[in-house]
MIBAKE-675182 format. One record per residue (C-alpha): residue in three letters; x, y, z; residue number from 1; chain. Coordinates in pm, 1 decimal. Layout:
! residues N
{atom 'ALA'; {X; Y; Z}; NUM; 'A'}
...
! end
This chain:
! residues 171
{atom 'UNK'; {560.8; 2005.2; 440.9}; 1; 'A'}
{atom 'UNK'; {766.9; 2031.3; 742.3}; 2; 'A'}
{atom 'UNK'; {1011.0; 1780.8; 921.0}; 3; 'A'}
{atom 'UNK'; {710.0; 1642.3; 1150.7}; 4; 'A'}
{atom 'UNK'; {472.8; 1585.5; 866.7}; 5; 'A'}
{atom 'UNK'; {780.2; 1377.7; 682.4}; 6; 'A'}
{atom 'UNK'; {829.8; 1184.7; 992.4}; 7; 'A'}
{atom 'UNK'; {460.4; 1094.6; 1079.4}; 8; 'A'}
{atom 'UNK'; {309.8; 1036.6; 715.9}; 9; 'A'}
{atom 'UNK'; {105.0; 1315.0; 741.8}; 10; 'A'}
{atom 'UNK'; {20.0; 1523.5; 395.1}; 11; 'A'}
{atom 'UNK'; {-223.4; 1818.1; 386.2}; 12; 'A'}
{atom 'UNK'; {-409.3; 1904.3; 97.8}; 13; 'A'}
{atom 'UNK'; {-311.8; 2238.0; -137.3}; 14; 'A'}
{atom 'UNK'; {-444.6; 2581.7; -9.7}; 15; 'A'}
{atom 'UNK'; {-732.1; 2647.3; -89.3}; 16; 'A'}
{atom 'UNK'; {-826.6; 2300.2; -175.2}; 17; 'A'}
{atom 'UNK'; {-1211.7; 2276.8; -85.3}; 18; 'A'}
{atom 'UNK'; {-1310.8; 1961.0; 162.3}; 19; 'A'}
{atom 'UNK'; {-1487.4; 1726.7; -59.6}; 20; 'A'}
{atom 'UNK'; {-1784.4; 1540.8; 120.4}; 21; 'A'}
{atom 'UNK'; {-1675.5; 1137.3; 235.3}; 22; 'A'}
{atom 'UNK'; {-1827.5; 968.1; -83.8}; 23; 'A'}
{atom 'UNK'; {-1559.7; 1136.0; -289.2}; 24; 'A'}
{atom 'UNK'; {-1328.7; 1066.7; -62.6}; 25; 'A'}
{atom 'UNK'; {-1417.5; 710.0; -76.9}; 26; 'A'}
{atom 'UNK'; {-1489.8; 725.2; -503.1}; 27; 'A'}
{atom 'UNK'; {-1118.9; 887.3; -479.2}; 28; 'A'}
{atom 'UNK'; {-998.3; 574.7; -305.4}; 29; 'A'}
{atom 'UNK'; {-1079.3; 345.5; -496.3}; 30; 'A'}
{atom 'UNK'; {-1005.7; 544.9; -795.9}; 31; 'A'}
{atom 'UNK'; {-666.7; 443.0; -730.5}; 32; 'A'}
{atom 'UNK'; {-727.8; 96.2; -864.0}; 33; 'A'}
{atom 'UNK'; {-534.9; 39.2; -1200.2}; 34; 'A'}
{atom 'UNK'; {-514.0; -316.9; -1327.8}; 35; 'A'}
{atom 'UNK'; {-126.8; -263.5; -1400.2}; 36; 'A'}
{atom 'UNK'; {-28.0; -149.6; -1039.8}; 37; 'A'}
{atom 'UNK'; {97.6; -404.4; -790.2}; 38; 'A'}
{atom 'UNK'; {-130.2; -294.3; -544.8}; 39; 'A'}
{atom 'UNK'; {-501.6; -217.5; -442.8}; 40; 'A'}
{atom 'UNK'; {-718.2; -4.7; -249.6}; 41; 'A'}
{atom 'UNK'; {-1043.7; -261.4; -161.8}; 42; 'A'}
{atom 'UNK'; {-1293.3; -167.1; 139.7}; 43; 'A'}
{atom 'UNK'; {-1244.7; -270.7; 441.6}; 44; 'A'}
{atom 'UNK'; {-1368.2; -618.2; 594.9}; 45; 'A'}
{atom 'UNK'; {-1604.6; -555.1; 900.3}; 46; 'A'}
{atom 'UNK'; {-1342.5; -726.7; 1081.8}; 47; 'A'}
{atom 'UNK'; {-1074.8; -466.2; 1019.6}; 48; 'A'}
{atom 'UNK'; {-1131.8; -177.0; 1153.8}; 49; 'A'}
{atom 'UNK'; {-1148.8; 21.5; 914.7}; 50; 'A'}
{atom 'UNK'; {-1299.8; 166.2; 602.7}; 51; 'A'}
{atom 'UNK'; {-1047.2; 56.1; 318.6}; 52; 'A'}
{atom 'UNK'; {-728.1; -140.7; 276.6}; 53; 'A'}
{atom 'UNK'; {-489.9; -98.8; 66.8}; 54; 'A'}
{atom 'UNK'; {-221.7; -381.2; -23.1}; 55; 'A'}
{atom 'UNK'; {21.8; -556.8; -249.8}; 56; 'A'}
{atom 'UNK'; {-162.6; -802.2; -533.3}; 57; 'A'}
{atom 'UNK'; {14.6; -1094.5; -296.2}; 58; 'A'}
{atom 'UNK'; {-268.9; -1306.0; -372.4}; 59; 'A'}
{atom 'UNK'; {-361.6; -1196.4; -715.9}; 60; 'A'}
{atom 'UNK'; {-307.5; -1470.5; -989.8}; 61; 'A'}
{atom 'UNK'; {-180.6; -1254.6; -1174.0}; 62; 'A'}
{atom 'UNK'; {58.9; -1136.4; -944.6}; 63; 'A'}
{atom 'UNK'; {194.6; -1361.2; -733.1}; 64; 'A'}
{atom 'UNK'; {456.1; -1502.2; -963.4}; 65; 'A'}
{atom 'UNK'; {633.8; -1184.1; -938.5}; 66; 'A'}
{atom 'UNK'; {609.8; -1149.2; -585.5}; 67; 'A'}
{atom 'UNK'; {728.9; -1534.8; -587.6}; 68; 'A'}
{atom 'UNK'; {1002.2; -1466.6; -839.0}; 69; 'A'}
{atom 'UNK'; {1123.2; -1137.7; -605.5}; 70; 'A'}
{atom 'UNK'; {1124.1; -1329.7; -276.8}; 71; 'A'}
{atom 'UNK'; {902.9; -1135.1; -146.6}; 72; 'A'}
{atom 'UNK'; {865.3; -1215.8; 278.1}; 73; 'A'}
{atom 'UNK'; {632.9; -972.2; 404.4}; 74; 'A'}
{atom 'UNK'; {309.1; -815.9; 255.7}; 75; 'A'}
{atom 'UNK'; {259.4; -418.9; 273.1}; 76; 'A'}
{atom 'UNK'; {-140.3; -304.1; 399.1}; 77; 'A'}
{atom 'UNK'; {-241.9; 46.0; 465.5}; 78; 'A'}
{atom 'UNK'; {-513.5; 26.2; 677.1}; 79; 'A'}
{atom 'UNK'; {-698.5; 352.5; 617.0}; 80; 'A'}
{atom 'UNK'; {-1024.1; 495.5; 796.3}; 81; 'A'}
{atom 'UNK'; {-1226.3; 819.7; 738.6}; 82; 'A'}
{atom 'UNK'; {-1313.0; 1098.9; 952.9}; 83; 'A'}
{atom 'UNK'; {-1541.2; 1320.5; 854.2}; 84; 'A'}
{atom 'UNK'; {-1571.0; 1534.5; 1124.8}; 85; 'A'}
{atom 'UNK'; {-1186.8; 1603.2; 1081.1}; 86; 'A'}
{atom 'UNK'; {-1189.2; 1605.4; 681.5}; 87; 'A'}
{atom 'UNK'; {-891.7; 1339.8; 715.0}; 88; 'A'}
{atom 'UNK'; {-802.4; 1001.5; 677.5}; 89; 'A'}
{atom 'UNK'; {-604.0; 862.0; 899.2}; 90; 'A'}
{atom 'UNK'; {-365.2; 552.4; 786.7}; 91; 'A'}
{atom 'UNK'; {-176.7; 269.3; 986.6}; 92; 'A'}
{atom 'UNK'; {58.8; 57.4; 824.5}; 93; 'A'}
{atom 'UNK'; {106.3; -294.2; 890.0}; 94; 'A'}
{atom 'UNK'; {297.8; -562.1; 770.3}; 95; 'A'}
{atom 'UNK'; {246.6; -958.6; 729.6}; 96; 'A'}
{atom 'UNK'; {489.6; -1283.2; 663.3}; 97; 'A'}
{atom 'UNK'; {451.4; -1497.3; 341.1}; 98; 'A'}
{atom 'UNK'; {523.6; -1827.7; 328.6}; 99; 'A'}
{atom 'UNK'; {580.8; -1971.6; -55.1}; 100; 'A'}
{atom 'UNK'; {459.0; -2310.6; -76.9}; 101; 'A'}
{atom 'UNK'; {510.7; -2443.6; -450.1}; 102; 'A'}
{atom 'UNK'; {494.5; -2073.1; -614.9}; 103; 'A'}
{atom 'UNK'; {170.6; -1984.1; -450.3}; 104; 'A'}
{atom 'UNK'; {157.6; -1732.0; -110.0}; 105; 'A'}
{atom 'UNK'; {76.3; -1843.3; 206.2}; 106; 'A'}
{atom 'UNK'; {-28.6; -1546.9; 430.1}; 107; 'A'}
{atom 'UNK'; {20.8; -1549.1; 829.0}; 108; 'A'}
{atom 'UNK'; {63.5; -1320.9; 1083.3}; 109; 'A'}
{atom 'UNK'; {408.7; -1246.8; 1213.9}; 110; 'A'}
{atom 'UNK'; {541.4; -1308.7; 1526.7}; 111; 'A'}
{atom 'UNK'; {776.8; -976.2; 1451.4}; 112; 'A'}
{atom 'UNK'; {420.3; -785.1; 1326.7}; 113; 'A'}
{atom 'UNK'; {501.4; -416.0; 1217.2}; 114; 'A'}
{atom 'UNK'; {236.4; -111.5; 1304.6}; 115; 'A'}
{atom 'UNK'; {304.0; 238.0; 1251.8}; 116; 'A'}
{atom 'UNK'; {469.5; 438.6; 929.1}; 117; 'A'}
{atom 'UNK'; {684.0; 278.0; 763.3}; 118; 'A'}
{atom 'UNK'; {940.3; 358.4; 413.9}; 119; 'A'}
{atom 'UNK'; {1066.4; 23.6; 250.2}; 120; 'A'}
{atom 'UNK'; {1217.3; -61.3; -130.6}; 121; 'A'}
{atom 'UNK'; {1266.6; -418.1; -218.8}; 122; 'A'}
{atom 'UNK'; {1463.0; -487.2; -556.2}; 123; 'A'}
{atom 'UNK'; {1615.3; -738.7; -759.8}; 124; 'A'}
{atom 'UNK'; {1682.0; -876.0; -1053.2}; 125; 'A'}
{atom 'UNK'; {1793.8; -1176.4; -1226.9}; 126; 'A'}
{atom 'UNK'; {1983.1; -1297.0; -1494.5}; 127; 'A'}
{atom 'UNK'; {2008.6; -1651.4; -1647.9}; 128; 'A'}
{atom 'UNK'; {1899.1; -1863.3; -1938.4}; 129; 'A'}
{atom 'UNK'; {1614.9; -1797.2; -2122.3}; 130; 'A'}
{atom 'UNK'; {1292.7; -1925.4; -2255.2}; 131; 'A'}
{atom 'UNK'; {1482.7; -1861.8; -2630.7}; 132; 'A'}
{atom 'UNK'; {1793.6; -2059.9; -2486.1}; 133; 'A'}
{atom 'UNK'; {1959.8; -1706.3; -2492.9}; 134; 'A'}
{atom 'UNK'; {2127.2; -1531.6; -2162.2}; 135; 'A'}
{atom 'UNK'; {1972.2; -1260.8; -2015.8}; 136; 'A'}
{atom 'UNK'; {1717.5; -1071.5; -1785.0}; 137; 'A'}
{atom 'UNK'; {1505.2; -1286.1; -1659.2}; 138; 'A'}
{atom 'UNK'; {1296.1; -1034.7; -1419.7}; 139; 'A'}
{atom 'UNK'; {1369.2; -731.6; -1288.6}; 140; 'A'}
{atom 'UNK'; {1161.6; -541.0; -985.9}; 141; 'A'}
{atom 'UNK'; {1130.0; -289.7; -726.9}; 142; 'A'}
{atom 'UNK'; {835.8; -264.8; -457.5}; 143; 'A'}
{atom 'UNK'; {819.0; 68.5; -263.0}; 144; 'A'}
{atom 'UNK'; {592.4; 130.5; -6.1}; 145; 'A'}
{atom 'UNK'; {564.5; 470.2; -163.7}; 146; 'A'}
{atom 'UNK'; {440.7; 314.7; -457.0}; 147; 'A'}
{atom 'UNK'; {120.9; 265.4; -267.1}; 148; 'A'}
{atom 'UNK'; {110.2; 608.5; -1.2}; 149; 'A'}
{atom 'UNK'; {184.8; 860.1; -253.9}; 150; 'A'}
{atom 'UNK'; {-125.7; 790.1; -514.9}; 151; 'A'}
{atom 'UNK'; {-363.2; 741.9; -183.0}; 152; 'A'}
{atom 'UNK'; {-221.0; 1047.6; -47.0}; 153; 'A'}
{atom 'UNK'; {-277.6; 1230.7; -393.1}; 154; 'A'}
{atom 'UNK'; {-635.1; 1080.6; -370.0}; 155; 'A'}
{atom 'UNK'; {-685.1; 1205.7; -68.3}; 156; 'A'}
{atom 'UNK'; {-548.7; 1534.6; -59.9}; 157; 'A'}
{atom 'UNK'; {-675.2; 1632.5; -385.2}; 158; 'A'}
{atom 'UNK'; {-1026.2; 1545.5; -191.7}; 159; 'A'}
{atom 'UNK'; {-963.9; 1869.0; 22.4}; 160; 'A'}
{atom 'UNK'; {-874.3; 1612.8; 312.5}; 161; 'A'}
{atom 'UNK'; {-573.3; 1518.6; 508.1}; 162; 'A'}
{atom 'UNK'; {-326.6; 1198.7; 491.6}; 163; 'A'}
{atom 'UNK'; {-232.3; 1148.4; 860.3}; 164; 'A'}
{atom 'UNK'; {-4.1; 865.1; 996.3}; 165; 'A'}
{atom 'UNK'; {-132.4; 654.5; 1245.0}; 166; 'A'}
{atom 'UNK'; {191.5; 501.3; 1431.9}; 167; 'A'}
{atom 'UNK'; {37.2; 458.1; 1824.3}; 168; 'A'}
{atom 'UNK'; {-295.1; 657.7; 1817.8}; 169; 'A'}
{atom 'UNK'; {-635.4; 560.4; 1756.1}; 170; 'A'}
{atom 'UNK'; {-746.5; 450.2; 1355.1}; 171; 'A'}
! end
């Protein structure tokens, strides 16, 4: 992978690798899906744009008290659509503000809205009084972006097809 590729997202598949047809592709996506990663790969609304989105839990029950409990301002989306003709998948990231309103997420549009590739780590950690009455860790996190690109990118290049970054081109 050379300095370009690093800079624009892109990710080619192995040598070799055969180009899978876009149903596999698409199974490959949404193989991703694990119900212990903050994240998910869903398709696309016809509203979109696109053929899949991928995204932080931010409005999972089960999730949102984390992202709550880390502060979390902005939600990460990969917006992601396939090209067949091409054998890649071309990817946009974009980024939304979160309002919390009594523990539970808010979601609006930003006035300072993100669109393009983009490498971020939140973290954190807290320590205080616990349930037990006992001091200590109450939660500890970390959200990379990466933590969503790199298993779509493995998805996708182990499909035969190519990850590109989208930052000012056409989906």
């Amino acid at each position: 992978m050379g300095l370009f590729d690093k800079l624009t997202g892109r990710k080619k598949p192995a040598s070799g690798t055969p180009a899978l047809g876009p149903q596999d592709v698409a199974n490959a996506l949404l193989a991703v899906n694990r119900p212990t990663a903050p994240f998910q790969v869903r398709p696309a609304r016809p509203d979109e744009g696109c053929d899949f989105v991928a995204e932080w839990r931010i409005v999972d029950a089960r999730w949102y008290e984390i992202f709550a409990k880390a502060s979390l301002t902005s939600v990460f989306q990969i917006l992601l659509k396939l090209d067949p003709g091409a054998a890649e998948v071309r990817a946009v990231d974009r980024e939304w503000t979160v309002e919390w309103r009594a523990g539970v997420p808010s979601l609006s549009m930003s006035a300072e809205a993100f669109r393009g590739q983009k490498a971020e780590v939140s973290f954190g950690s807290a320590i205080a009084f616990t349930e037990r009455g006992q001091y200590g860790e109450v939660y500890d996190y970390k959200f990379r972006t990466s933590e969503i690109k790199h298993p779509i990118q493995d998805a996708v290049t182990g499909a035969g097809w190519t990850y590109r970054g989208v930052a000012f081109g056409k989906l």
